[in-house]
LUMMAR-797947 format. One line per 10 residues: number of its first residue (from 1); for each residue x, y negated, z of N, C-alpha, C. Coordinates in steps of 0.1 Angstrom, whole numbers, always signed. Layout:
N
NUM) X:Y:Z:X:Y:Z:X:Y:Z ~ ... .
***
This chain:
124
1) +859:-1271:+997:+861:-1258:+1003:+857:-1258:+1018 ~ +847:-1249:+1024:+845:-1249:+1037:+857:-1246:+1044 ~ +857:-1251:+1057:+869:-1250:+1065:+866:-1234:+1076 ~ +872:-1228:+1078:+871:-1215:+1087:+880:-1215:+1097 ~ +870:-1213:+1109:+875:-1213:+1125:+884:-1199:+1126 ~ +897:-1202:+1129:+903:-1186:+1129:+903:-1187:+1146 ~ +905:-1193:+1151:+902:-1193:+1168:+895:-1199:+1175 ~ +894:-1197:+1190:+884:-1208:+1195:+887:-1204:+1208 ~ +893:-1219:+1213:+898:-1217:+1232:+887:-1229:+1236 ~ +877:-1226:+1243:+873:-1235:+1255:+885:-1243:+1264 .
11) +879:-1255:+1260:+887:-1266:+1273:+877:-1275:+1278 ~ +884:-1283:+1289:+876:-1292:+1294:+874:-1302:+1291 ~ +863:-1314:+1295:+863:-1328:+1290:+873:-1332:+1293 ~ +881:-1336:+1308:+892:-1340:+1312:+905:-1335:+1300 ~ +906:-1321:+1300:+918:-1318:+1288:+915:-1323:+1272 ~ +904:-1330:+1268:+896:-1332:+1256:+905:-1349:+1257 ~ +900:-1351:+1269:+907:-1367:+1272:+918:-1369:+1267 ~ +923:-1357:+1275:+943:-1357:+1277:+944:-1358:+1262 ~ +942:-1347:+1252:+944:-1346:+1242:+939:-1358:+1230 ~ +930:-1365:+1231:+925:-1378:+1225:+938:-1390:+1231 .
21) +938:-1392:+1243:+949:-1402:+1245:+961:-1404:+1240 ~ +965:-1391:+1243:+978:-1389:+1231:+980:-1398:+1216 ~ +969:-1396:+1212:+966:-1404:+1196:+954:-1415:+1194 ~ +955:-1420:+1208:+942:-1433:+1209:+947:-1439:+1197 ~ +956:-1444:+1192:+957:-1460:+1178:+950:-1449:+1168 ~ +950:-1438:+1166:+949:-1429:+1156:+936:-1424:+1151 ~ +929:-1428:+1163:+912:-1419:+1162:+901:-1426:+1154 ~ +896:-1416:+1150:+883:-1419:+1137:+871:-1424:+1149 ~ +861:-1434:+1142:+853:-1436:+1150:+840:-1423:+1157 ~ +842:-1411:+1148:+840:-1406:+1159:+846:-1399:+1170 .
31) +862:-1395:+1164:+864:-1393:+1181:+867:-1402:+1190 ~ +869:-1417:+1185:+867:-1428:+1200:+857:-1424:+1206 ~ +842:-1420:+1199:+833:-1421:+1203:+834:-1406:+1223 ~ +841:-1395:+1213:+845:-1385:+1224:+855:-1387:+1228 ~ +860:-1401:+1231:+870:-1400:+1236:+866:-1414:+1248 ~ +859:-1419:+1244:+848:-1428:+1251:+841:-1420:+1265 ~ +835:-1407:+1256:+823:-1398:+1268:+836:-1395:+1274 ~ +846:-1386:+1270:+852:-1379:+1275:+861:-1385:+1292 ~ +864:-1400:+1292:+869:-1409:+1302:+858:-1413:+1307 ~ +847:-1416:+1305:+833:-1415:+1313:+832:-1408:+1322 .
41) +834:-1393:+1315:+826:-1383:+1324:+836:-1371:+1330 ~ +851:-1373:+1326:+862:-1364:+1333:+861:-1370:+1350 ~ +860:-1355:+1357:+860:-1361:+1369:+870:-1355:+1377 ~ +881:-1349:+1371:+896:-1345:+1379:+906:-1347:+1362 ~ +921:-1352:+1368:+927:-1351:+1358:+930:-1338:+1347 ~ +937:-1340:+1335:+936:-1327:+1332:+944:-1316:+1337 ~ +954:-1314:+1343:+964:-1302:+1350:+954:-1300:+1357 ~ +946:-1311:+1368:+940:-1300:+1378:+926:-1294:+1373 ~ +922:-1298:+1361:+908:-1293:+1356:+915:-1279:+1348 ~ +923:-1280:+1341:+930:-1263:+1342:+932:-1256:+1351 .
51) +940:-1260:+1364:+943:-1254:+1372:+932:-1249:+1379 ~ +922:-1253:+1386:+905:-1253:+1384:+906:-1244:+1377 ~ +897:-1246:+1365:+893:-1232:+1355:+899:-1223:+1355 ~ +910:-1220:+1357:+918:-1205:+1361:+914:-1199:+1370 ~ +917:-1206:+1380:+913:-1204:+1396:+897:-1196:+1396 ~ +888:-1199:+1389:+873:-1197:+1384:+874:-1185:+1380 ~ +885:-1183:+1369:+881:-1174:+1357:+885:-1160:+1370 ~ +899:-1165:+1376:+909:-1152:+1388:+897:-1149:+1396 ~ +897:-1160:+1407:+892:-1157:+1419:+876:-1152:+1421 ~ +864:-1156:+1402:+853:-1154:+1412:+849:-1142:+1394 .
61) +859:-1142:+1387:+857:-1136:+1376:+847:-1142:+1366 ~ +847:-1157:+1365:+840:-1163:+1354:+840:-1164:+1339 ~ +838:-1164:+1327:+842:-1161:+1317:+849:-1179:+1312 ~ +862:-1177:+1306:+863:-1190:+1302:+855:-1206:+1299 ~ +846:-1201:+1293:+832:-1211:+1286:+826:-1213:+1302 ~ +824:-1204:+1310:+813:-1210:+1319:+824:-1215:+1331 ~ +838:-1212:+1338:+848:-1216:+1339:+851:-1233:+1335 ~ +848:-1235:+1325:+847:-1248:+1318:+837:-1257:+1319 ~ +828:-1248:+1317:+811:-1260:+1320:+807:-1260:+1332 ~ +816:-1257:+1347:+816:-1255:+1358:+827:-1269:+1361 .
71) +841:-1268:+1354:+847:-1280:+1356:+839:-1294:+1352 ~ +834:-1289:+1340:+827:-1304:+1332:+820:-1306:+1345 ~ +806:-1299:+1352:+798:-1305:+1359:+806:-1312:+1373 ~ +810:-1302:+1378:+817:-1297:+1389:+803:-1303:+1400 ~ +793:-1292:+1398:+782:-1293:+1408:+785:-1291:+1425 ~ +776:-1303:+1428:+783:-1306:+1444:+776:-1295:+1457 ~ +762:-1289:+1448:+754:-1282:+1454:+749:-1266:+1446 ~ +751:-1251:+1453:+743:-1242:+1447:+736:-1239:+1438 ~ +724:-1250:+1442:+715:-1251:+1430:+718:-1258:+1414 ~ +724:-1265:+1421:+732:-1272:+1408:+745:-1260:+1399 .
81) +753:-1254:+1407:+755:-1243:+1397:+748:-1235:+1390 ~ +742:-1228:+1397:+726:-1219:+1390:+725:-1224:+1378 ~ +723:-1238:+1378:+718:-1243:+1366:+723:-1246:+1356 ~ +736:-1247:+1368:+748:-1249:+1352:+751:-1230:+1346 ~ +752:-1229:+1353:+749:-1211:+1344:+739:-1204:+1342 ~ +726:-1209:+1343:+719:-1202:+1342:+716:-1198:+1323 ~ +720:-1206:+1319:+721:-1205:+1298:+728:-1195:+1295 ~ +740:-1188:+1305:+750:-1178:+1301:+741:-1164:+1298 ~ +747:-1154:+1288:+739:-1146:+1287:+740:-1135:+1298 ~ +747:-1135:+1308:+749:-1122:+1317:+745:-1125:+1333 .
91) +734:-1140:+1328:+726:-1144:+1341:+738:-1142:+1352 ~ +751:-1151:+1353:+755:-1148:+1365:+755:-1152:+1377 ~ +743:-1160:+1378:+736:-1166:+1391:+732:-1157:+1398 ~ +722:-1153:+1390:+708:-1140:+1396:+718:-1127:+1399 ~ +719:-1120:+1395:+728:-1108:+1390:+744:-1109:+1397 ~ +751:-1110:+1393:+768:-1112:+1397:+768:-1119:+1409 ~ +765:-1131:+1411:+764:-1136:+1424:+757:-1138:+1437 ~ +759:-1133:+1449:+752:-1140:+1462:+755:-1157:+1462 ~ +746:-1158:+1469:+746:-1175:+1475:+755:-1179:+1482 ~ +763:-1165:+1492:+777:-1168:+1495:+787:-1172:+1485 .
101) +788:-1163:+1478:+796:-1166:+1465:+794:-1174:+1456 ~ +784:-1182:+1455:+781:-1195:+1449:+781:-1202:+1455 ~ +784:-1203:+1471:+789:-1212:+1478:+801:-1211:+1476 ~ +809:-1205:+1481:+825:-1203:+1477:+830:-1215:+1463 ~ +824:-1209:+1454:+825:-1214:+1443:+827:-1232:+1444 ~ +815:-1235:+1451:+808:-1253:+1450:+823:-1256:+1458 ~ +825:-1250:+1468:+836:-1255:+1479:+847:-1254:+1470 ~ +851:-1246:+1467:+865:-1243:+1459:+863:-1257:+1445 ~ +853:-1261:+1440:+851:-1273:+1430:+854:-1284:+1438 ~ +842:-1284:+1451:+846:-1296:+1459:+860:-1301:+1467 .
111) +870:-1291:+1467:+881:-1287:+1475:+890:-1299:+1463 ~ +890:-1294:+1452:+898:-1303:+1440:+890:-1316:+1440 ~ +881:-1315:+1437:+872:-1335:+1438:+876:-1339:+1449 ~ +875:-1337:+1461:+878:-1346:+1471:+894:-1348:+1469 ~ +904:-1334:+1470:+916:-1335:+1468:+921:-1351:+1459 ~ +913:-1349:+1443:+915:-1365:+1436:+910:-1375:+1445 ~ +892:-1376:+1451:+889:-1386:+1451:+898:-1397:+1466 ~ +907:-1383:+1472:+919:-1387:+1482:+926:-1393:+1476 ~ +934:-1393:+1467:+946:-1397:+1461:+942:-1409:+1454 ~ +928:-1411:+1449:+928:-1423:+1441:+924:-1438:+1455 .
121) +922:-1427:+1464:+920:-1440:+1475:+933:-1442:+1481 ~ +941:-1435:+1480:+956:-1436:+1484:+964:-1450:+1476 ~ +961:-1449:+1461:+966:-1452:+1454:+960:-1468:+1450 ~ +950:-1470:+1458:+948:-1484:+1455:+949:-1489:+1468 .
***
């Protein structure tokens, strides 16, 4: 019997993590395997990579999905956002945004990364 998606919430790799950890003895070899990328390549815990994506979706009116693949990258430069949205279909690089406001954006990403990459220097 095929299985049918009755919903579908976008999250982050960091929240992908959170949720794999929970049941690390439990995991099939392929989600070690995403649960492997997912501690790889999370680069804020998950509370602040929600709290992030909200912030995205409020402050610059991003759509949850691109909100998300804005946390995944969390690009350090402009151009590097562009890119990360440039696949969306409502072009919101070109169109919706100035380069002010895709600046805003990078700083408001960078504001949280440094905020961790503080604490984990604290912490050792």
């Amino acid at each position: 019997m095929p299985r049918k998606i009755t919903s579908y919430t976008p999250i982050t790799v960091p929240e992908v993590l959170e949720l794999l950890s929970a049941k690390k003895e439990e995991l099939t070899p392929l989600q070690l395997r995403v649960y492997n990328y997912a501690s790889l390549f999370s680069k804020l815990p998950a509370d602040k990579a929600r709290k992030l994506a909200k912030e995205l979706q409020e402050k610059f009116g991003l759509e949850p999905e691109e909100a998300c693949q804005i946390v995944n990258i969390a690009p350090t430069d402009v151009s590097e956002l562009r890119a990360a949205l440039s696949g969306y279909k409502r072009l919101v690089s070109s169109i919706l945004f100035s380069d002010q406001k895709l600046s805003e954006i990078v700083q408001t990403i960078q504001s949280y990364v440094s905020e961790e990459v503080g604490a984990d220097q604290v912490q050792e």
